[in-house]
VMD Tcl script that draws the C-alpha trace (Angstrom):
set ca {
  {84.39 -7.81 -65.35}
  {85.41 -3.92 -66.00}
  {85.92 -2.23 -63.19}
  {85.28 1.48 -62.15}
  {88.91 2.08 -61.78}
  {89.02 0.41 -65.04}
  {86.90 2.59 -66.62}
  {88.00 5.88 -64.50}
  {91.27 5.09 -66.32}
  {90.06 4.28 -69.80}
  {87.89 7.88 -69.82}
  {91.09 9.83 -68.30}
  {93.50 8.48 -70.85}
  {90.95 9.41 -74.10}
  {90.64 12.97 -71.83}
  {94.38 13.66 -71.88}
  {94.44 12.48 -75.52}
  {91.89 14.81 -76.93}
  {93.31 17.90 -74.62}
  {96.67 17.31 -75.55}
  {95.32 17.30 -79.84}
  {93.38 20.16 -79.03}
  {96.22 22.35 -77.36}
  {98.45 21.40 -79.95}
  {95.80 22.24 -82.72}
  {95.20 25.51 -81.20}
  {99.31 26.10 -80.84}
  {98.56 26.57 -76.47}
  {101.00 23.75 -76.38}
  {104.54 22.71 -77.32}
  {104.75 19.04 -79.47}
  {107.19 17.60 -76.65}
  {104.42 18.38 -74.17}
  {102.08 16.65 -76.40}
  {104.12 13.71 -77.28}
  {104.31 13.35 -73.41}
  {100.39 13.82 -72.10}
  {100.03 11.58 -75.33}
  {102.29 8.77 -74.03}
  {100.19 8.94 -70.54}
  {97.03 8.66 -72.48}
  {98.34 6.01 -74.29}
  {99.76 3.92 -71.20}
  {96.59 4.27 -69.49}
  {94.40 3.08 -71.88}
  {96.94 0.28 -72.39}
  {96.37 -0.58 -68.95}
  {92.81 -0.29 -68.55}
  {92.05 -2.71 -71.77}
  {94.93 -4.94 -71.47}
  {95.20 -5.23 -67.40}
  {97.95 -8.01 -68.03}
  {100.39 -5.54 -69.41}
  {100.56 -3.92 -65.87}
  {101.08 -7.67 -64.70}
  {103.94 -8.20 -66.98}
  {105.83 -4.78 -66.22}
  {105.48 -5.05 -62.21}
  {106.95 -8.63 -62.82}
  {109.18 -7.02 -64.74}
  {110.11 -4.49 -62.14}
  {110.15 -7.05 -59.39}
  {107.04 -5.13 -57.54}
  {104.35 -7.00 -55.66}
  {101.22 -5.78 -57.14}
  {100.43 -4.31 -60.69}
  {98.36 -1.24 -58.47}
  {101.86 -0.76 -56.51}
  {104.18 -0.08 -59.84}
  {101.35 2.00 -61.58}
  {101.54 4.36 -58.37}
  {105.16 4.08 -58.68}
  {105.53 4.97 -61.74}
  {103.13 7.85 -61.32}
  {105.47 9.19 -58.81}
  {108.22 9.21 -60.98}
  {106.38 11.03 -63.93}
  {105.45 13.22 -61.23}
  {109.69 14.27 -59.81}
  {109.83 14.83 -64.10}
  {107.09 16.90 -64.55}
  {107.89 18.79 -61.58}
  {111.37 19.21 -62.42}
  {110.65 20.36 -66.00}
  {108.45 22.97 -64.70}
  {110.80 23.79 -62.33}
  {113.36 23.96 -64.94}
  {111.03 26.05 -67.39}
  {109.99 28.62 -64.55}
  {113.56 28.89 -63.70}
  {114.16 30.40 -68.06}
  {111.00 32.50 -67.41}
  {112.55 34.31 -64.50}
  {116.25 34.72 -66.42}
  {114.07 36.21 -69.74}
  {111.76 38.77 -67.04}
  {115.17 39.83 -65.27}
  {116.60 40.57 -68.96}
  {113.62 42.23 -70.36}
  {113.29 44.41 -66.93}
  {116.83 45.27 -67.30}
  {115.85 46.17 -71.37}
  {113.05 48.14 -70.37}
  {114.62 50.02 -67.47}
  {117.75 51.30 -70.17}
  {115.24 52.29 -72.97}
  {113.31 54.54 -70.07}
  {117.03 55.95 -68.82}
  {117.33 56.87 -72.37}
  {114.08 58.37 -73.20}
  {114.05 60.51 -70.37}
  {117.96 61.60 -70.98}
  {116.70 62.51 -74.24}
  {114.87 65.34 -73.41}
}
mol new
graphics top color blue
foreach p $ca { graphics top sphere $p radius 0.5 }
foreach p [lrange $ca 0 end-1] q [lrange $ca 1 end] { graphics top cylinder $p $q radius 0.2 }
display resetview
């Protein structure tokens, strides 16, 4: 019997599929961002057709229930994605600082000019 979590999962895997193509397609997104909102896709459909997979990894994992490692997982990919956009914010700020710096010397100049 499917399940709505089942098919809550299936829909939001093909969603993060197609945006991820779509972003790429339209060059809004960077491939290793795609190759990773493609891998989540891909592991939740995985887990919403084959449920036993999720059986087989939290056995793997030593966890109690399948629903317990999927959340714990999520968690994980979470501390990444937070950290990479931590990480990524933290280059933005270094390149604003530099082009601030840039554009405060070109006005020193322009108005030493004259």
């Amino acid at each position: 019997m499917v399940s709505i979590i089942n098919v809550a999962g299936f829909l939001l895997g093909c969603y993060f599929l197609l945006q991820s193509y779509l972003l790429v397609k339209e060059k809004k997104e960077e491939v290793t961002d795609f190759l990773a909102w493609s891998i989540i896709g891909l592991s939740l459909l995985v887990l919403t057709v084959v449920p036993q997979v999720g059986d087989a990894l939290a056995s793997y994992l030593r966890i109690s229930t399948r629903a317990n490692t999927i959340f714990g997982l999520a968690i994980f990919l979470l501390y990444l994605i937070i950290f990479r956009m931590n990480t990524l914010n933290r280059n933005l700020y270094r390149q604003i600082s530099v082009l601030n710096e840039e554009i405060a010397l070109l006005k020193y100049e322009r108005e030493n000019r004259k």
